[in-house]
Biotite code that builds the C-alpha atoms (Angstrom):
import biotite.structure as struc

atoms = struc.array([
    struc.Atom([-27.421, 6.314, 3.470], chain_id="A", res_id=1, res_name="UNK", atom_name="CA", element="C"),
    struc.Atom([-29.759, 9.012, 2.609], chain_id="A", res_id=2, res_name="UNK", atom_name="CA", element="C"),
    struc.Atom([-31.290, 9.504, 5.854], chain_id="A", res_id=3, res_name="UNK", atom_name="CA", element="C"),
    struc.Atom([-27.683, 9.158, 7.687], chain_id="A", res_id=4, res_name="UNK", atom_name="CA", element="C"),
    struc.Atom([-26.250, 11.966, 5.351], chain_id="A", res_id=5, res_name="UNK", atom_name="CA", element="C"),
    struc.Atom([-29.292, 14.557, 5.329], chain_id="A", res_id=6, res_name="UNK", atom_name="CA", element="C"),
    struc.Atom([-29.217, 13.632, 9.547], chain_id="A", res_id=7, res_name="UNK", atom_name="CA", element="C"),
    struc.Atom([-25.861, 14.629, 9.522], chain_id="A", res_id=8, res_name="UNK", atom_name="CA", element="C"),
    struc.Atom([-26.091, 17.640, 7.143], chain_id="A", res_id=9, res_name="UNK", atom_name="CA", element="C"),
    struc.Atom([-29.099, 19.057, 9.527], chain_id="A", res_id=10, res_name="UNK", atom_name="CA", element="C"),
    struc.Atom([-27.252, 18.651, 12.834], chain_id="A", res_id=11, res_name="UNK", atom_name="CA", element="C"),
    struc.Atom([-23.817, 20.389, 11.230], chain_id="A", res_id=12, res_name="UNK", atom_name="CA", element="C"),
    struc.Atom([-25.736, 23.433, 9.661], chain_id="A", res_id=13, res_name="UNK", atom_name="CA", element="C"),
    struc.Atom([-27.662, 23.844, 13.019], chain_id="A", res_id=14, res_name="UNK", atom_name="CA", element="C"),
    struc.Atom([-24.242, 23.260, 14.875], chain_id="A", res_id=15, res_name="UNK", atom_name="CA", element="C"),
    struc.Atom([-22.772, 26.330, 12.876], chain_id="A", res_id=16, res_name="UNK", atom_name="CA", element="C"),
    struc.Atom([-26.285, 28.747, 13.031], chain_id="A", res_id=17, res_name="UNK", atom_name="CA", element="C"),
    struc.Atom([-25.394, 28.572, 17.492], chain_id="A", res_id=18, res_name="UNK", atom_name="CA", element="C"),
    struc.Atom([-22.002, 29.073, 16.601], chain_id="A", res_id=19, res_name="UNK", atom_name="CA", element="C"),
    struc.Atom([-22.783, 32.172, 14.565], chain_id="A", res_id=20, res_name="UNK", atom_name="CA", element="C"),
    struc.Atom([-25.782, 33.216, 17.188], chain_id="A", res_id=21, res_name="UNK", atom_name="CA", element="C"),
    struc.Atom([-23.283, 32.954, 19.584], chain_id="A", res_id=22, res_name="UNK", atom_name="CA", element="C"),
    struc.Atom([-20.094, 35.040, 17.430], chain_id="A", res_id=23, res_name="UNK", atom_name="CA", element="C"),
    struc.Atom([-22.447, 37.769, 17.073], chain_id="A", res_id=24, res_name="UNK", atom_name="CA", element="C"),
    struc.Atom([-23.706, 37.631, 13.539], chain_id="A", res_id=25, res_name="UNK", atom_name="CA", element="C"),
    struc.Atom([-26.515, 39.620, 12.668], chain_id="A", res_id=26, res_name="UNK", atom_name="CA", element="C"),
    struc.Atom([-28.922, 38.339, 9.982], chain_id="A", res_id=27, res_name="UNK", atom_name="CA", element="C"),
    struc.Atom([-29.111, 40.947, 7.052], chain_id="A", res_id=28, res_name="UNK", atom_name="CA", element="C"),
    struc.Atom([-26.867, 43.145, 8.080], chain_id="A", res_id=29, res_name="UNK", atom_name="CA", element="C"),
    struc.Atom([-24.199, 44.831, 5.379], chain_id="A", res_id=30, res_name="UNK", atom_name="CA", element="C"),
    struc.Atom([-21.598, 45.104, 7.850], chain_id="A", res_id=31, res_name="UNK", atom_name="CA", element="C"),
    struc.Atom([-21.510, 42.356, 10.496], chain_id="A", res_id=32, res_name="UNK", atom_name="CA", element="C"),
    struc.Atom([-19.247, 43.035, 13.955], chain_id="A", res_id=33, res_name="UNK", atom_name="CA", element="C"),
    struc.Atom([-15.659, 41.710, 14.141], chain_id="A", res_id=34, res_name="UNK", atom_name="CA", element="C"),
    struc.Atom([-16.761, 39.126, 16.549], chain_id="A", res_id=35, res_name="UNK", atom_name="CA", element="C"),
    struc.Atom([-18.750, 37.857, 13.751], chain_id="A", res_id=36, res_name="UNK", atom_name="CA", element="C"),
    struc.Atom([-16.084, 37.832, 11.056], chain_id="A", res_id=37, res_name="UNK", atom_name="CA", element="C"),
    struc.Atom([-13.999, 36.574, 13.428], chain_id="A", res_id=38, res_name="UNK", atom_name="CA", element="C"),
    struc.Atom([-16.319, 33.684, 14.243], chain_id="A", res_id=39, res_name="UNK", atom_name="CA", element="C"),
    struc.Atom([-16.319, 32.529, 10.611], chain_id="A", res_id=40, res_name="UNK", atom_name="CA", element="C"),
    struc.Atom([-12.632, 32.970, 9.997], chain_id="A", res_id=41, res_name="UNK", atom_name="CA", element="C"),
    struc.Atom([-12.090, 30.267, 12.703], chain_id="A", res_id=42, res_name="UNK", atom_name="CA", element="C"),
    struc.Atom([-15.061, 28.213, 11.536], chain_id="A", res_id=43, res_name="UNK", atom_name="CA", element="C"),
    struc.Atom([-13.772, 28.164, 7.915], chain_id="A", res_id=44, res_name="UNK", atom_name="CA", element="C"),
    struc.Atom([-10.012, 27.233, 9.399], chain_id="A", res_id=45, res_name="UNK", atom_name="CA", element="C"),
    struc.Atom([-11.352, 24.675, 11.844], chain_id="A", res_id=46, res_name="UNK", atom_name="CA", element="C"),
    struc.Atom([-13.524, 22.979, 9.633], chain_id="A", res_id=47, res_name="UNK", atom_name="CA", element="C"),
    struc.Atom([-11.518, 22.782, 6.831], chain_id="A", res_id=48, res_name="UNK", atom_name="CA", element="C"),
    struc.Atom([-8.443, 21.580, 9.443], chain_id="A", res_id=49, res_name="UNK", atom_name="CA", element="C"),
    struc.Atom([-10.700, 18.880, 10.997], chain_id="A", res_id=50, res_name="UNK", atom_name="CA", element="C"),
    struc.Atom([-11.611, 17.567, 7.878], chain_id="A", res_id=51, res_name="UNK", atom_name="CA", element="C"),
    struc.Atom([-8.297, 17.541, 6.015], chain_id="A", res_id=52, res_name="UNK", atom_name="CA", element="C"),
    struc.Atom([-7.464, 15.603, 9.418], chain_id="A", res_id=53, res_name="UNK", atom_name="CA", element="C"),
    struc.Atom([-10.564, 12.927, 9.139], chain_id="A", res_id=54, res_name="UNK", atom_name="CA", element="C"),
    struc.Atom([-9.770, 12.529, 5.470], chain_id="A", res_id=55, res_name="UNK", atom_name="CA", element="C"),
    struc.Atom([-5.457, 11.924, 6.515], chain_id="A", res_id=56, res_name="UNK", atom_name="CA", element="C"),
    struc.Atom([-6.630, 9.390, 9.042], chain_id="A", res_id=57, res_name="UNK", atom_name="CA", element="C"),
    struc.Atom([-8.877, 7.523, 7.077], chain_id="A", res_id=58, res_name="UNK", atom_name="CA", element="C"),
    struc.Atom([-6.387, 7.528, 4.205], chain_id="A", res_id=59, res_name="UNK", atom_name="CA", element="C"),
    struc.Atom([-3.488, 5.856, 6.352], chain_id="A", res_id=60, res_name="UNK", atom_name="CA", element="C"),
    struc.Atom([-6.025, 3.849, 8.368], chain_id="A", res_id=61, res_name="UNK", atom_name="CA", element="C"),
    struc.Atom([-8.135, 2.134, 5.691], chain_id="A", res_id=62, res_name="UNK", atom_name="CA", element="C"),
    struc.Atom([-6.100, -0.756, 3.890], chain_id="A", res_id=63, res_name="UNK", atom_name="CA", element="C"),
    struc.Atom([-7.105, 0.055, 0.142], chain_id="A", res_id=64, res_name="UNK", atom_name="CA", element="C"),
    struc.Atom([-4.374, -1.058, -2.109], chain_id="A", res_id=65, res_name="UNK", atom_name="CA", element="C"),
    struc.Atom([-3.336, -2.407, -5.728], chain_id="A", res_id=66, res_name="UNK", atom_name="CA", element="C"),
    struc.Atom([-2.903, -5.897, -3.790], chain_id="A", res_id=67, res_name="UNK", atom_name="CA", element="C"),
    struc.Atom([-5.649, -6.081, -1.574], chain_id="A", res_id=68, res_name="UNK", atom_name="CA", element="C"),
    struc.Atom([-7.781, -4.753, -4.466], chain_id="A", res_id=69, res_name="UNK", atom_name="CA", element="C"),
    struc.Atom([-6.559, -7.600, -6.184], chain_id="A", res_id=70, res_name="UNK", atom_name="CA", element="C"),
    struc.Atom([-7.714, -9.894, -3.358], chain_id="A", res_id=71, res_name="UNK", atom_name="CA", element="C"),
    struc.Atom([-11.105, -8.812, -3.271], chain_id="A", res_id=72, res_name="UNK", atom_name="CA", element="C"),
    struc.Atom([-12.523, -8.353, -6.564], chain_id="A", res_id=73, res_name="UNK", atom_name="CA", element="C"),
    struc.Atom([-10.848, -11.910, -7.596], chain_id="A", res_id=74, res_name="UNK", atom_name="CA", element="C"),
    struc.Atom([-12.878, -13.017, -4.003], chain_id="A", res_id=75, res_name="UNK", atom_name="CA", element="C"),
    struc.Atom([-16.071, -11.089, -5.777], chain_id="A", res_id=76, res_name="UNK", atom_name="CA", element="C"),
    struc.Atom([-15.540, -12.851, -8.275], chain_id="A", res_id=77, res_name="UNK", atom_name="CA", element="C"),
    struc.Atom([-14.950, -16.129, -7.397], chain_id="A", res_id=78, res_name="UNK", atom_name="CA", element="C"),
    struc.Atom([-18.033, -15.943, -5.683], chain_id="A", res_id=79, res_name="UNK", atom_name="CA", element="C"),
    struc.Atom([-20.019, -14.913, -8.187], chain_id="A", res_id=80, res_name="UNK", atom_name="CA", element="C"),
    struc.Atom([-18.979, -17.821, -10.434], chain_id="A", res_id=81, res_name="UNK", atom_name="CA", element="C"),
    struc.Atom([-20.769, -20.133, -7.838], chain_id="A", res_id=82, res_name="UNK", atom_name="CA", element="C"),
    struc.Atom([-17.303, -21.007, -5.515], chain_id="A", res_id=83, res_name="UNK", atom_name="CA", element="C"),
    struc.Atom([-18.026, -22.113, -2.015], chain_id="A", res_id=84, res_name="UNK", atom_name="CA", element="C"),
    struc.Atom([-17.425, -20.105, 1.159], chain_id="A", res_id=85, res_name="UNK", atom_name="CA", element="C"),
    struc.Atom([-15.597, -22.812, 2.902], chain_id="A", res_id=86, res_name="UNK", atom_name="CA", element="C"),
    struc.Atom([-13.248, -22.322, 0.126], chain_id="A", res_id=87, res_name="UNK", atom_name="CA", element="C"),
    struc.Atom([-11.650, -19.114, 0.925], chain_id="A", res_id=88, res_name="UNK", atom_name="CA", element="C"),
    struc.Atom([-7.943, -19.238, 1.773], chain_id="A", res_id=89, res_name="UNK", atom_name="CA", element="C"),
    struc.Atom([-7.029, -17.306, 5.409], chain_id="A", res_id=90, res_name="UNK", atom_name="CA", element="C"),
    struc.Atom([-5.631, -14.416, 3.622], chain_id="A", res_id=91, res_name="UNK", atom_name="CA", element="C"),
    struc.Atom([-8.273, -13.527, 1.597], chain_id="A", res_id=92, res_name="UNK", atom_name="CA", element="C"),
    struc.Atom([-11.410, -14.073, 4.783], chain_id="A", res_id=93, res_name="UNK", atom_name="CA", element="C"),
    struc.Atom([-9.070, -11.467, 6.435], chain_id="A", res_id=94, res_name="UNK", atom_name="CA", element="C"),
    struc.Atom([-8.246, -8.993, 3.657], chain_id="A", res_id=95, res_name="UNK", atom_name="CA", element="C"),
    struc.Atom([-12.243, -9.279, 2.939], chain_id="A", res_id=96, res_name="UNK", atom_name="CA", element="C"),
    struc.Atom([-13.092, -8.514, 6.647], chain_id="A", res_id=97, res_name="UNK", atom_name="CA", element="C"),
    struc.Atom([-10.649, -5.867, 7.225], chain_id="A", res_id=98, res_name="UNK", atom_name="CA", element="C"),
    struc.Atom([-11.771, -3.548, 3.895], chain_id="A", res_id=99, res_name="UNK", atom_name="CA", element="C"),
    struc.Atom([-15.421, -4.257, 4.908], chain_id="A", res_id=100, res_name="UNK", atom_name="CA", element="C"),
    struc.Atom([-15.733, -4.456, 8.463], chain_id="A", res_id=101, res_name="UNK", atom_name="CA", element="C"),
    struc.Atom([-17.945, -7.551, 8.609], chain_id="A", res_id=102, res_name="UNK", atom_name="CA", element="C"),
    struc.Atom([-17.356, -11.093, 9.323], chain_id="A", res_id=103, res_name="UNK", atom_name="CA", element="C"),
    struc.Atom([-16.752, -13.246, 5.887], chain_id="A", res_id=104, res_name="UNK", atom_name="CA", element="C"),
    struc.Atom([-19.342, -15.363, 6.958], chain_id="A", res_id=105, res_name="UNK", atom_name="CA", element="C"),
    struc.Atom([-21.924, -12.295, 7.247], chain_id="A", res_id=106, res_name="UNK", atom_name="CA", element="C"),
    struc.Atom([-20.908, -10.921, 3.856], chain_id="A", res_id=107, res_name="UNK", atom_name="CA", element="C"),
    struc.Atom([-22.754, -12.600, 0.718], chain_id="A", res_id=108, res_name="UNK", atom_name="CA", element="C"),
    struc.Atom([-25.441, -15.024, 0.990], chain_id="A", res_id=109, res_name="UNK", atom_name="CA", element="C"),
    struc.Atom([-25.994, -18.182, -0.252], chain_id="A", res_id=110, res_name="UNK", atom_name="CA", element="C"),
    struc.Atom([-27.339, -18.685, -4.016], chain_id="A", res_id=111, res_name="UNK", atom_name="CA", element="C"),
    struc.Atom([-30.616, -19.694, -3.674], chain_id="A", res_id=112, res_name="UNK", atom_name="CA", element="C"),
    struc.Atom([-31.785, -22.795, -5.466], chain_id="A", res_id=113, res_name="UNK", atom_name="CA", element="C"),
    struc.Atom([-33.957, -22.618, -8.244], chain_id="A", res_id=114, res_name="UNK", atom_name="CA", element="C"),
    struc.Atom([-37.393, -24.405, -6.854], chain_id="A", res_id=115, res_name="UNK", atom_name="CA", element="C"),
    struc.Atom([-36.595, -21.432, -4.150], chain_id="A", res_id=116, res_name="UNK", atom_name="CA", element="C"),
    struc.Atom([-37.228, -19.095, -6.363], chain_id="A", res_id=117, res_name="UNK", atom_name="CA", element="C"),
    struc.Atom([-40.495, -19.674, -8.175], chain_id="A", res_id=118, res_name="UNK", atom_name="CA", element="C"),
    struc.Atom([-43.952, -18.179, -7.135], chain_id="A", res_id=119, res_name="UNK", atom_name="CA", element="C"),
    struc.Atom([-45.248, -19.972, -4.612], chain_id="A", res_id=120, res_name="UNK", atom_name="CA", element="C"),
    struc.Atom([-49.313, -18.740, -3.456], chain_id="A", res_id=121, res_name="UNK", atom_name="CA", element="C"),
    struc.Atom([-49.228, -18.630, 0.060], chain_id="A", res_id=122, res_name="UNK", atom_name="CA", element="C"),
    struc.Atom([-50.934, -21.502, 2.011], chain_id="A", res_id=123, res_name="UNK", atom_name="CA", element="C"),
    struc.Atom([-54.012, -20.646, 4.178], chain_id="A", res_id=124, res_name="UNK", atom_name="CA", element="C"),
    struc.Atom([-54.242, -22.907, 7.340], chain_id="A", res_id=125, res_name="UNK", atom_name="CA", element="C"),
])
């Protein structure tokens, strides 16, 4: 997550430096030309239009609700208190995969047994 978000921070703030090269904008300067001013007026409108756009479609797109809240964290839950896969009901595998994206089957692994757990030393052949 870190990397993804710092990757995409870089590439954005070097996406608006060109944009700004190319408007004109003239580093330390008091006054900067219109082209410039005019170059961050549509940035600033753009941007902030795009994103208010991004965040509307994600809003209507993503499937978040009181119900399907519901669904999961009693799934979560369920889980946690040792209930078997195979037991999910077909409404809950596909409220699961749509709010995460992933297969059911790819989304929590198995509890591993306790023998699997203990220190083992490595064997040497």
């Amino acid at each position: 997550m870190t990397f993804s978000r710092k990757t995409t921070v870089a590439i954005a703030t070097f996406i608006v430096g060109v944009m700004l090269q190319e408007g004109g904008f003239v580093k330390g300067s008091q006054i900067q030309p219109e082209s410039a001013v005019n170059t961050i007026a549509i940035l600033l409108f753009v941007g902030t239009a795009g994103l208010l756009l991004i965040a509307l479609w994600q809003a209507v797109t993503f499937h978040l609700n009181k119900r399907t809240h519901k669904v999961f964290v009693d799934e979560v839950d369920r889980l946690k208190a040792h209930g078997s896969k195979q037991d999910v009901t077909p409404e809950t595998r596909r409220v699961v995969e749509d709010l995460t994206g992933y297969a059911y089957e790819n989304l929590w692994n198995e509890p591993q047994k306790a023998e699997s757990r203990l220190y083992r030393p490595a064997q040497v052949n």
